[in-house]
KEGU-968071 format. One line per 10 residues: number of its first residue (from 0); their letters; for each residue x, y, z of C-alpha. Coordinates in nm, 2 decimals, decimal comma. Last residue first. Example, Ala and Ser with C-alpha at 12.3 -4.5 7.8 and 13.67 -1.06 7.14 Angstrom:
! KEGU-968071
1> SA> 1,37:-0,11:0,71  1,23:-0,45:0,78
END
This chain:
! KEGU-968071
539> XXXXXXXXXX> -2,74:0,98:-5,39  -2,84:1,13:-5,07  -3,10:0,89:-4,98  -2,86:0,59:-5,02  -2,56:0,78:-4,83  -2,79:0,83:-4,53  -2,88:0,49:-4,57  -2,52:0,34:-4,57  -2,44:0,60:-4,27  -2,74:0,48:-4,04
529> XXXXXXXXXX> -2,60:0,10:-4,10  -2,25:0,20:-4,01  -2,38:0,40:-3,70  -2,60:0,10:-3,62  -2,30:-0,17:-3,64  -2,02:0,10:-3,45  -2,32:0,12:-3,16  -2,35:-0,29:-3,19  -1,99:-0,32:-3,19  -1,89:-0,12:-2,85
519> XXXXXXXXXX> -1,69:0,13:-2,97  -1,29:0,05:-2,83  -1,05:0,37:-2,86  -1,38:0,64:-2,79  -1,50:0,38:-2,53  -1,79:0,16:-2,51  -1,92:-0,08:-2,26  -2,20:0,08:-2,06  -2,34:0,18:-2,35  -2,41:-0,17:-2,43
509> XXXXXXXXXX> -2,69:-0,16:-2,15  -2,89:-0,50:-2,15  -3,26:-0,57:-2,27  -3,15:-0,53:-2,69  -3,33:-0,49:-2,97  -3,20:-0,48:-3,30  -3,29:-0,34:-3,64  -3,03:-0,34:-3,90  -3,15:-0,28:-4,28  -3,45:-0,48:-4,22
499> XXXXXXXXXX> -3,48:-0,82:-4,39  -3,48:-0,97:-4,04  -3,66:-0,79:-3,72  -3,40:-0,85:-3,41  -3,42:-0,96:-3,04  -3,17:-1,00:-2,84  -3,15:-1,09:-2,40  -3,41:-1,33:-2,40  -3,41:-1,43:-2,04  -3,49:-1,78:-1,90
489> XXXXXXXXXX> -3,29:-1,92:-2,21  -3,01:-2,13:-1,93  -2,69:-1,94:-2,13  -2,88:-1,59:-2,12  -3,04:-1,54:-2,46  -2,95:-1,34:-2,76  -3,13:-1,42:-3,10  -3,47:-1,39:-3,09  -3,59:-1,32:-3,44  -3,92:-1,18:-3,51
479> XXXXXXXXXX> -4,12:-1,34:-3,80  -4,46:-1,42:-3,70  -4,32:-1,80:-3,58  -4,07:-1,63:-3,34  -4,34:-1,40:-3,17  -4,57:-1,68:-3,13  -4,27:-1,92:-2,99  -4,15:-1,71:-2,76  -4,52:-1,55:-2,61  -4,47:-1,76:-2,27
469> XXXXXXXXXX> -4,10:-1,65:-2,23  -4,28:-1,27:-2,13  -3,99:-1,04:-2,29  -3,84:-0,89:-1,95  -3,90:-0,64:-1,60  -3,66:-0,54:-1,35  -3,41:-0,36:-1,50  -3,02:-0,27:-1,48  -2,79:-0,51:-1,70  -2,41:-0,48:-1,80
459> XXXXXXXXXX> -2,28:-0,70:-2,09  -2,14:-0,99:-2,14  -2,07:-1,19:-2,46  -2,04:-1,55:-2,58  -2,11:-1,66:-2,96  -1,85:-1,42:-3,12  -1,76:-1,20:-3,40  -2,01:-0,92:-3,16  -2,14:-0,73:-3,52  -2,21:-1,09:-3,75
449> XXXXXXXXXX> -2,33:-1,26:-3,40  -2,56:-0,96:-3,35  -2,75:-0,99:-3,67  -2,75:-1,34:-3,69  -2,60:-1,65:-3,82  -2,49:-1,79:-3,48  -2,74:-1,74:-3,20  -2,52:-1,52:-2,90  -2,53:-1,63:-2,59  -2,55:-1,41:-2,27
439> XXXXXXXXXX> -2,33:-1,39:-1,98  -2,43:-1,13:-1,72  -2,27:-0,77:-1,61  -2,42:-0,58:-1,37  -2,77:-0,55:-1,18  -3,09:-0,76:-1,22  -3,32:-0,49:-1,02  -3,40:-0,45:-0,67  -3,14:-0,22:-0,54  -3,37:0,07:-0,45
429> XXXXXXXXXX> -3,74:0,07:-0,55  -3,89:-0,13:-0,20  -4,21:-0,34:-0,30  -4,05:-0,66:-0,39  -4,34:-0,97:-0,41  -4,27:-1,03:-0,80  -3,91:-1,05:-0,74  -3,83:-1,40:-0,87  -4,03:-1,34:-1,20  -3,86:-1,06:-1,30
419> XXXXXXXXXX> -4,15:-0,84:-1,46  -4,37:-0,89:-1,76  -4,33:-0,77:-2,12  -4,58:-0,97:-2,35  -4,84:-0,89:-2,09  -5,12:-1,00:-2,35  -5,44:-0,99:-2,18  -5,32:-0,68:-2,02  -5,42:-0,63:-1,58  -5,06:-0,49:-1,47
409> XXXXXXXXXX> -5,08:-0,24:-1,77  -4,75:-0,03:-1,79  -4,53:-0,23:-1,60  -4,73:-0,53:-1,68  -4,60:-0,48:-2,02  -4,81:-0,43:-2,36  -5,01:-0,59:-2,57  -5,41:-0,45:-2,60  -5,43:-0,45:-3,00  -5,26:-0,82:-2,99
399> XXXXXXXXXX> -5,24:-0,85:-3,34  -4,94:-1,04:-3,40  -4,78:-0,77:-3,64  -4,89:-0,45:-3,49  -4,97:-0,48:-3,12  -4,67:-0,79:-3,05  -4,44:-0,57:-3,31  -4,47:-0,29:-3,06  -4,49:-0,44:-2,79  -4,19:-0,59:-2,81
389> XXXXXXXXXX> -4,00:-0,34:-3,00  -4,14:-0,09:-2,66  -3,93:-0,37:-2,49  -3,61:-0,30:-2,65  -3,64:0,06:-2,63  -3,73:-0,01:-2,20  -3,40:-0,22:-2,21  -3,19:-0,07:-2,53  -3,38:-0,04:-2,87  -3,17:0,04:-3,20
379> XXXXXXXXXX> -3,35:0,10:-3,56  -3,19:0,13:-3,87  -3,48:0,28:-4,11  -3,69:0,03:-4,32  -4,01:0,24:-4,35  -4,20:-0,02:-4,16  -3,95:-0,12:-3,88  -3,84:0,30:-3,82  -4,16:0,39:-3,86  -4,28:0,12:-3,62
369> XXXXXXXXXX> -4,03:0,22:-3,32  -4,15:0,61:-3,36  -4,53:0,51:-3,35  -4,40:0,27:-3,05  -4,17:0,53:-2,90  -4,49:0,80:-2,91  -4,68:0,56:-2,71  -4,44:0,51:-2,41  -4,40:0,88:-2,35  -4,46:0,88:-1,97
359> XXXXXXXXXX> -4,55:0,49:-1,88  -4,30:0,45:-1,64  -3,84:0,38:-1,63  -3,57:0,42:-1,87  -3,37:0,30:-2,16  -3,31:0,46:-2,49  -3,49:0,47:-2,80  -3,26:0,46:-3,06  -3,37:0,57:-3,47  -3,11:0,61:-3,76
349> XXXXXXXXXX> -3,13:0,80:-4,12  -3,29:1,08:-4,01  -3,40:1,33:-4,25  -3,79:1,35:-4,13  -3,81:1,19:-3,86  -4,06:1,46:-3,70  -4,26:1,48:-4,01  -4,31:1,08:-4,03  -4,42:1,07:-3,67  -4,70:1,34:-3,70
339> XXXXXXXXXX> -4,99:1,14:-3,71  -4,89:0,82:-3,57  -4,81:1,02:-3,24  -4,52:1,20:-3,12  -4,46:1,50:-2,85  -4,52:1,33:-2,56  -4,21:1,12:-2,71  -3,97:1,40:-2,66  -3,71:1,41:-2,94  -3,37:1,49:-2,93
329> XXXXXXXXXX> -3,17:1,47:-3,30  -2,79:1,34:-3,27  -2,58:1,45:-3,53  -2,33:1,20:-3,56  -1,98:1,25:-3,75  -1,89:1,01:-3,99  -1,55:0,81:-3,98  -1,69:0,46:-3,90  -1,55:0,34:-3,58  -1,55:0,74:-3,49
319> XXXXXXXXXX> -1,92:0,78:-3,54  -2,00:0,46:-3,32  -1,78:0,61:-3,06  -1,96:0,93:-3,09  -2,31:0,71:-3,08  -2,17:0,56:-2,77  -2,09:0,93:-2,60  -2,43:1,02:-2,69  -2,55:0,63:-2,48  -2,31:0,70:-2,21
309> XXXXXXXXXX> -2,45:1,07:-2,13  -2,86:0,99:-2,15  -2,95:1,22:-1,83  -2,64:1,41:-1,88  -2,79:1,62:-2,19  -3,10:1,75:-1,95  -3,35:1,83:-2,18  -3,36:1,46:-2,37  -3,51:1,35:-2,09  -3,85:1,16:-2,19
299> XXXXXXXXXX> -3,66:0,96:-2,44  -3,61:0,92:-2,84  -3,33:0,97:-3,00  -3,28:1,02:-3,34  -3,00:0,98:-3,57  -2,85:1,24:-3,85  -2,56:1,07:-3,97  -2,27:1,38:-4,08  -1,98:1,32:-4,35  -1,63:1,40:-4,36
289> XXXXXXXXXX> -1,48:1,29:-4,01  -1,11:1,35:-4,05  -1,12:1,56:-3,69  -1,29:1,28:-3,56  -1,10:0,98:-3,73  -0,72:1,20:-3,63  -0,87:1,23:-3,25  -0,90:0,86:-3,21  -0,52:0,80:-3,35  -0,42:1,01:-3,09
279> XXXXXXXXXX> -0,54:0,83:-2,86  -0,41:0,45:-2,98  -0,07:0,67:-3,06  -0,04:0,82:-2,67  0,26:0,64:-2,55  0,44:0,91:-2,35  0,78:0,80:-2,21  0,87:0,79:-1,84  0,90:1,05:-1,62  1,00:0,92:-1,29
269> XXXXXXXXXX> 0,83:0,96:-0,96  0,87:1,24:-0,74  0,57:1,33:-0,64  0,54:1,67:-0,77  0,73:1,58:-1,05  0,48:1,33:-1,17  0,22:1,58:-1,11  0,36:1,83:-1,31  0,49:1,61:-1,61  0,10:1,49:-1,63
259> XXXXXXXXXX> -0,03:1,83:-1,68  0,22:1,97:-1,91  -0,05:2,21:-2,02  -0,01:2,06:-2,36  -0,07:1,73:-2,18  -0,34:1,88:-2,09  -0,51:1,98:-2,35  -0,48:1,66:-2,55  -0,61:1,50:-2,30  -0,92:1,73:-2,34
249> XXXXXXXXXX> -0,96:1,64:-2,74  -1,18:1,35:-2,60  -1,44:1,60:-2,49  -1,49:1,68:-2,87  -1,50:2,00:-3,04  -1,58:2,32:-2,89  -1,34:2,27:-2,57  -1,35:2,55:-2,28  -0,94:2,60:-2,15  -0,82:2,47:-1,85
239> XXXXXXXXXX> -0,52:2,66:-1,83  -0,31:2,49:-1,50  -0,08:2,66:-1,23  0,17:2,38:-1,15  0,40:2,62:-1,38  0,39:2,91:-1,14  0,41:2,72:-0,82  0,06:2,79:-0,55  0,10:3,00:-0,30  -0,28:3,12:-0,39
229> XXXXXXXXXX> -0,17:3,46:-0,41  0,13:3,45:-0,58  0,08:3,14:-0,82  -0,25:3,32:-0,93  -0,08:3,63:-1,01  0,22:3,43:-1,20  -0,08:3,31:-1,43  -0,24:3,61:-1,51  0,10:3,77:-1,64  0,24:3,46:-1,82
219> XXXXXXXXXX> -0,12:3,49:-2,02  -0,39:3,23:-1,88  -0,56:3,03:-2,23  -0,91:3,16:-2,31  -1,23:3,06:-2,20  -1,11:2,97:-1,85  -1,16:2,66:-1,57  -0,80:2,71:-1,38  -0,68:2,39:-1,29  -0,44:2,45:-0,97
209> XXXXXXXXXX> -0,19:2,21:-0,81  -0,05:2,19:-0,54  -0,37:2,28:-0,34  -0,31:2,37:0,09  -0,55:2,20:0,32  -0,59:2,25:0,63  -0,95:2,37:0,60  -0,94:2,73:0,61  -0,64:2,68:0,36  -0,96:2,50:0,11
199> XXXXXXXXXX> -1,16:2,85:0,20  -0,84:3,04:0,10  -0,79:2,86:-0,23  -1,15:2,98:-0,34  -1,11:3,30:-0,21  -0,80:3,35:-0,45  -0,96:3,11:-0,75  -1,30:3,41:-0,71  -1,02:3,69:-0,74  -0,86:3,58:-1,07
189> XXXXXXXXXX> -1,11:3,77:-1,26  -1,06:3,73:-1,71  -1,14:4,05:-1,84  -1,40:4,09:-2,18  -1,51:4,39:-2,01  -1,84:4,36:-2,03  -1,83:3,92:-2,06  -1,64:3,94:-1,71  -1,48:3,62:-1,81  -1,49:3,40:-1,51
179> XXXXXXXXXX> -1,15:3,19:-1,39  -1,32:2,88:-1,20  -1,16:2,63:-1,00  -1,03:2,25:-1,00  -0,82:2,24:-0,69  -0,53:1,95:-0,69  -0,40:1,84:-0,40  -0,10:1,55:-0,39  -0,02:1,26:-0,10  0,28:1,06:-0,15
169> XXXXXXXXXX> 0,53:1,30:-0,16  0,36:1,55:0,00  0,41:1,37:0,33  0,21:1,04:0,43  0,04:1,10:0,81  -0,04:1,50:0,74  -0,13:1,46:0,35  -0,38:1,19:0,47  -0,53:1,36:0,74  -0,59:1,66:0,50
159> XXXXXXXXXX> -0,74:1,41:0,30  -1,02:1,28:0,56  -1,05:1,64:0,66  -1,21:1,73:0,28  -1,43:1,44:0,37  -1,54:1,54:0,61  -1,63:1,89:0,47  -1,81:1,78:0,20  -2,13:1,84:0,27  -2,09:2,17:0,43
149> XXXXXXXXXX> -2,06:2,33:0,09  -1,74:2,57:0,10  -1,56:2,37:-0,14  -1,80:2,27:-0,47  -1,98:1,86:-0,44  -1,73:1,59:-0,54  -1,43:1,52:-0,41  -1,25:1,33:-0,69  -0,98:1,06:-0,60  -0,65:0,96:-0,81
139> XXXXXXXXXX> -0,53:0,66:-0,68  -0,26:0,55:-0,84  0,09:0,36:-0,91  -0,21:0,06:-0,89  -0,24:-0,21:-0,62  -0,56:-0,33:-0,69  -0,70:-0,46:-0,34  -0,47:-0,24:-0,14  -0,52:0,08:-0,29  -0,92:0,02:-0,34
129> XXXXXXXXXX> -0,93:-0,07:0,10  -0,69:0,25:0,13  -0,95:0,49:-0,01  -1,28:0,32:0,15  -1,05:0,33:0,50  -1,00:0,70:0,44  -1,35:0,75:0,45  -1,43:0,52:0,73  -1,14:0,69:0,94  -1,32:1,01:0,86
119> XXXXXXXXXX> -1,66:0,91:0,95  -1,47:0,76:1,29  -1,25:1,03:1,36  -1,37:1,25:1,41  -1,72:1,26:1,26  -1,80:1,14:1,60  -1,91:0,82:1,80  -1,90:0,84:2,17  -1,72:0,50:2,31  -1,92:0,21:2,43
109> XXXXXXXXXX> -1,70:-0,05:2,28  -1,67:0,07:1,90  -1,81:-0,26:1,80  -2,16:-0,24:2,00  -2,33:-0,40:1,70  -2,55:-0,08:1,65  -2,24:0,14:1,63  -2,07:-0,09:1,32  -2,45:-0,07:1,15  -2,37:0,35:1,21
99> XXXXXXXXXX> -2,06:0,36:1,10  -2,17:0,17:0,78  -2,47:0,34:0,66  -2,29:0,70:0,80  -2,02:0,60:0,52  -2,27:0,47:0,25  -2,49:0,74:0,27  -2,22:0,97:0,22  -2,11:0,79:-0,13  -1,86:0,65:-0,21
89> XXXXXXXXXX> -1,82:0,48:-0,59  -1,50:0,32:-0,68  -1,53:0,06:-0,44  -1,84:-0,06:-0,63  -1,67:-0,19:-0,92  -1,45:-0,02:-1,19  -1,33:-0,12:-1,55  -0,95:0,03:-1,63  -0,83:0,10:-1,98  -0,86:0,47:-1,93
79> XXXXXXXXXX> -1,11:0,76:-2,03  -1,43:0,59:-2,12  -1,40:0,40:-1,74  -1,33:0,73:-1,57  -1,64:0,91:-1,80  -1,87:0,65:-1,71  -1,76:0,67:-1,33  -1,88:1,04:-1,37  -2,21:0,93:-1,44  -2,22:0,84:-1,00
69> XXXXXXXXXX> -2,31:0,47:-0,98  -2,52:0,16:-0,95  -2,31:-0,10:-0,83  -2,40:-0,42:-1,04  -2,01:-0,59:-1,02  -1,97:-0,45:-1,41  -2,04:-0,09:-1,28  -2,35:0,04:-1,42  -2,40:0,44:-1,44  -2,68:0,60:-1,36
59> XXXXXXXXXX> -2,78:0,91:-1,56  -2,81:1,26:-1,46  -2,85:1,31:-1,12  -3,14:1,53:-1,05  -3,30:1,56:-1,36  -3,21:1,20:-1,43  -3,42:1,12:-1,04  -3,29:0,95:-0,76  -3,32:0,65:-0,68  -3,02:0,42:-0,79
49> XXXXXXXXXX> -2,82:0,77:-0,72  -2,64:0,56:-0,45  -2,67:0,53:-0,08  -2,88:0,89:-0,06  -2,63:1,11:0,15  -2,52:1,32:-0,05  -2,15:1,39:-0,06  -2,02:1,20:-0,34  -1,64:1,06:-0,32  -1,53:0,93:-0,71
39> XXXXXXXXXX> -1,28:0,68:-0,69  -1,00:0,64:-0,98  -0,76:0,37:-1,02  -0,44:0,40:-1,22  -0,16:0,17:-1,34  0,10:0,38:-1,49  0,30:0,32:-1,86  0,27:0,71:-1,98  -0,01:0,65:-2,16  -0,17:0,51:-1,84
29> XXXXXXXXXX> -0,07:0,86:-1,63  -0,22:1,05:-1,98  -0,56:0,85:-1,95  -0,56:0,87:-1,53  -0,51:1,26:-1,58  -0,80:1,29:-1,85  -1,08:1,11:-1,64  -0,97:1,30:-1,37  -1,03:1,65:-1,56  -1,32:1,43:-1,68
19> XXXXXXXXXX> -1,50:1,40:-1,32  -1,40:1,76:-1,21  -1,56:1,96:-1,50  -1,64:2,25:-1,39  -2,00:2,15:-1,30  -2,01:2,30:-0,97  -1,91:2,69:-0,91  -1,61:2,83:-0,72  -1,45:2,55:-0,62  -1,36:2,20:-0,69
9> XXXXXXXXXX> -1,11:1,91:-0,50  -0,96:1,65:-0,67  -0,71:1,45:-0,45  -0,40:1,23:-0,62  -0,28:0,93:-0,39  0,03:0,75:-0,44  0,06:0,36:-0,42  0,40:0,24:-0,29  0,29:0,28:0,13  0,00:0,00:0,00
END
């Protein structure tokens, strides 16, 4: 454990600076540079996990292969590096008071008062050392989510300065993440916000090495020897991060302009070894190369809020880069389609994906949207809930069962061709009761899927409770849709697909989950190419 070093990522000024890819970005240029890295994201609400909470709220939930259901910043950690997480990567609040306080209730701290300190702090620090210890990586780098100043995070904020205090600064490194405002009147960058910002994290024992400065433009010499002054801070560990047009995956690229990397390998004394970066750079070249645009849809009750459906855009980038086209992706409410309209709303798209997600909002205007796409021959891609809305779809339209639909939706339907997981038909509580994480399934030779995956076995990430109805298999197989994915002992049909479509598939697990900007997952890269081929039809 003493080998490991242990990067902290602390913000200030304003939230959503970008905390989660700055660390992203650092553990990418650390691997490039031959590290092993591990990276922990520290929340400080205190709901156990944001299983619960609301996509407005939250943005999306992100799957860990173990089931953990996770902060979408994990998703950005996982996109980033070569590493795939579990639940020790993601800390919550609620899980810290969760376990001092079942510790408490089993009389194992002998009587004594419990505090904040040190026994929430020791359980925070004991969260960082237990993900040390198990993968012993060069690094831990950790963010502290939340903005300095909030009273949430303070223990934790102590947790680190105990750290620095018992391992020495060259073992233990601060970085602040802060915010350099344009005044947009004057056109004048303000350093003074970074100043108070630094002196509310001295407030707290704890003095940054490092400083990101969030900016518009890049920091002249001037600006930046300010900052180093009155934060005490080094003049070239003083950081421009600089707002990116383009891609997000251009922001290694920043940094390591920035010298990033170099600075904190420095800092903590360890050697600096030689940059590998080709596989990234060689991303960057397909997206900057990218010559033609594929206009796809997507379909889901929270297309306001871009994080709520952040692995899937990111997915149909990486499908984009696998093929060389850039993807326009079109946001569509379902409340706002019907049979009427649905041709009019499409109109130009050459790809339709309907998302996952949870109730009855919207439902309808996916299956006029899911039958276009299956009548008019346009690439189609449903994941979970999309999946399911195929289902119904195709069970309504094809089959004839006018009243089909799933018992999430209508517990009392004749035809309940989605139902829920059989074993959990008595669980009333919402949190942690779906099928969670990654599960084998088997692919069927000769299909759709088996000509994108190139193999028979795959696993991918799950989170839902209800599934295709096995009851209605052998109706729905003999009217003409294929299923083609199912968990090794067939209880679950995982696949389904229409044939002698130009590529529609259906799946009920989360390939977005899987994909990264050097790896596309194939069935993303498979929908892209198919969206691309018509796009290239119309146009000619």
């Amino acid at each position: 454990m003493s080998k490991t070093k242990y990067i902290f990522i602390t913000g200030g000024v304003s939230s959503s600076l970008g905390k989660g890819v700055t660390v992203a970005a650092l553990g990418c240029l650390l691997e490039a540079r031959g590290y092993s890295v591990s990276l922990q994201k520290m929340d400080p609400y205190i709901n156990i996990d944001p299983g619960t909470m609301s996509p407005y709220q939250h943005g999306e939930v992100y799957v860990t292969e173990d089931g953990a259901e996770t902060d979408l910043d994990l998703g950005y950690y996982e996109r980033f590096t070569k590493s795939k997480f579990s639940r020790k990567n993601s800390v919550s609040t609620g899980q810290i008071y969760h376990a001092v306080i079942e510790r408490e209730r089993k009389g194992d701290y002998l009587g004594r008062t419990v505090q904040v300190v040190p026994h929430i702090t020791n359980e925070i620090r004991n969260r960082i050392y237990t993900l040390a210890r198990d993968n012993e990586t060069d690094f831990v780098i950790v963010e502290i989510g939340g903005t300095v100043g909030d009273i949430e995070s303070v223990p934790f904020l102590e947790a680190i300065r105990q750290m620095r205090y018992e391992h020495g600064a060259k073992q233990v490194l601060f970085m602040h993440l802060t915010l350099v405002p344009t005044i947009t009147v004057a056109g004048e960058a303000k350093t003074k916000p970074t100043q108070h910002s630094v002196k509310e994290l001295l407030a707290l024992g704890i003095q940054p090495d490092i400083l990101v400065c969030r900016i518009n433009k890049p920091m002249s010499k001037e600006m930046k020897s300010k900052i180093s002054l009155f934060c005490n801070v080094q003049d070239q560990n003083v950081i421009s991060a600089v707002d990116i047009s383009t891609s997000i995956y251009e922001i290694p690229f920043m940094y390591r302009e920035e010298k990033l990397d170099e600075v904190v390998l420095n800092a903590l004394g360890m050697d600096l070894r030689k940059l590998n970066f080709s596989h990234w750079e060689n991303m960057i070249k397909k997206i900057r190369n990218a010559k033609k645009t594929v206009k796809v849809a997507l379909i889901g009750k929270y297309i306001s809020l871009q994080d709520a459906y952040r692995s899937v855009y990111e997915s149909l980038a990486h499908g984009g880069i696998a093929n060389e086209v850039e993807v326009e992706v079109v946001k569509l409410n379902p409340e706002d389609i019907d049979s009427k309209n649905v041709k009019e709303l499409l109109k130009g798209v050459t790809g339709i994906l309907v998302p996952g997600g949870f109730g009855e909002r919207g439902i309808e205007g996916k299956i006029a949207s899911i039958q276009y796409a299956r009548t008019k021959g346009i690439p189609f891609f449903g994941i979970c809930l999309g999946m399911q809305c195929a289902v119904i779809e195709f069970g309504r339209n094809v089959l004839g069962y006018k009243d089909a639909n799933s018992t999430e939706f209508q517990p009392h339907s004749a035809h309940p061709v989605i139902s829920m997981i059989e074993e959990q038909m008595e669980i009333e509580r919402m949190g942690g009761t779906m099928r969670l994480g990654a599960y084998p399934c088997v692919v069927k030779k000769g299909s759709l899927a088996f000509q994108e995956y190139k193999t028979e076995r795959i696993s991918e990430r799950h989170r839902h409770r209800f599934e295709f109805t096995l009851r209605f298999r052998e109706e729905y197989e003999k009217k003409g849709m294929n299923l083609t994915g199912f968990s090794p002992d067939e209880s679950l049909v995982e696949i389904v697909e229409v044939p002698n479509h130009p590529w529609f598939v259906g799946v009920q697990f989360h390939p977005e989950f899987q994909s990264k900007p050097t790896d596309p997952h194939p069935l993303f890269a498979g929908f892209i190419k198919a969206a691309a081929k018509l796009a290239k039809k119309t146009e000619g």
